[in-house]
C-alpha positions in Angstrom: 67.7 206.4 98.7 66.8 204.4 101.7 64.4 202.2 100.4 66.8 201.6 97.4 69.0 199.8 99.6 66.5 198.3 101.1 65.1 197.0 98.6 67.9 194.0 98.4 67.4 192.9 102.0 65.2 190.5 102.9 62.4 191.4 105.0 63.3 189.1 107.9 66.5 191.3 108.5 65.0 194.9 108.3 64.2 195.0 111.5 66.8 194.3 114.6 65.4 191.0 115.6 65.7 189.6 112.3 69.3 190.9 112.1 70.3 189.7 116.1 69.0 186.4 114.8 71.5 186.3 111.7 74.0 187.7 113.7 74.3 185.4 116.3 73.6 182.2 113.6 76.5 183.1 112.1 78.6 183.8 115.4 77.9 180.3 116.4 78.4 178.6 113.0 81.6 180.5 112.5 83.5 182.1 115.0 82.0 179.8 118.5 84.3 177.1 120.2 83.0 174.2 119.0 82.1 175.9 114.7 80.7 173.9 112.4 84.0 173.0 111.2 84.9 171.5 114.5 82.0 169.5 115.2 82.2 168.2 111.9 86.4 167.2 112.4 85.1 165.7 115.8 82.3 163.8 114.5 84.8 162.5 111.9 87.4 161.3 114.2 85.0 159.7 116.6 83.6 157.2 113.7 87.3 156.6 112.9 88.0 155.7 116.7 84.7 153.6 116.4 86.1 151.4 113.9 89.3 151.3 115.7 87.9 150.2 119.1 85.7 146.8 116.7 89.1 146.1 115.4 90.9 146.2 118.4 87.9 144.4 120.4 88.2 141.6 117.4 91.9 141.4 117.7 91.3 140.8 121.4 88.5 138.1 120.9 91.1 136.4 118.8 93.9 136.7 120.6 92.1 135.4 123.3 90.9 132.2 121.5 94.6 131.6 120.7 95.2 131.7 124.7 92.8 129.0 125.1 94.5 127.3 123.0 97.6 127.3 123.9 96.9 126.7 127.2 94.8 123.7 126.8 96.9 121.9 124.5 100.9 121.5 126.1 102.2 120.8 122.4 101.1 124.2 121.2 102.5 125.7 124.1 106.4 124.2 123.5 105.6 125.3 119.9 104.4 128.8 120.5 107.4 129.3 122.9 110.3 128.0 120.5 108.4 130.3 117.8 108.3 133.4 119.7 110.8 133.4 122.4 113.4 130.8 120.7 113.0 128.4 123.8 115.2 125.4 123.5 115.9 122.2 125.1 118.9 121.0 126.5 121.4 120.1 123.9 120.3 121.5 121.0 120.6 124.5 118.7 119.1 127.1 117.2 119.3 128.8 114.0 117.6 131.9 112.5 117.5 132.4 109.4 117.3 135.8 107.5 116.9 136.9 104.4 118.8 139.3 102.7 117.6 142.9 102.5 117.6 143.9 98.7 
């Protein structure tokens, strides 16, 4: 009967090495800290926080260009500040205009 059920196992588990072996593979692939599953969810989100970080680094370089900009040239700068922060000279207005939300 025993070698019956034997007969289905491979040979590298009949023995208690073979079986330690499997044993812990699986531990380690399954039921471990960092599983398979996790390495793979981390591995994941570090490439999506790699193409984050080139964005951000090219949204920087530009940003920065546009600094240079500004600050070199005093007509950008009065045009950047009415843009963004509604500066005004004296005597004059300013209107916003809004469109509707549908």
């Amino acid at each position: 009967m025993k070698e019956k059920v034997l007969r289905f196992v491979p040979r590298a588990l009949r023995n208690r090495y073979g079986a330690a072996l499997l044993a812990m593979a699986l531990w380690i692939c399954l039921f471990a800290d960092y599983d398979l599953y996790t390495m793979l969810k981390l591995r994941h989100q570090l490439g999506q926080m790699k193409q984050e970080r080139d964005r951000y680094s090219a949204q920087i370089a530009s940003t920065r260009e546009q600094l240079h900009e500004i600050n070199s040239n005093q007509a950008l700068l009065e045009k950047f500040a009415r843009e963004q922060y509604l500066m005004k000279r004296e005597n004059e207005d300013i209107f916003v205009l809004v469109p509707k939300a549908k």
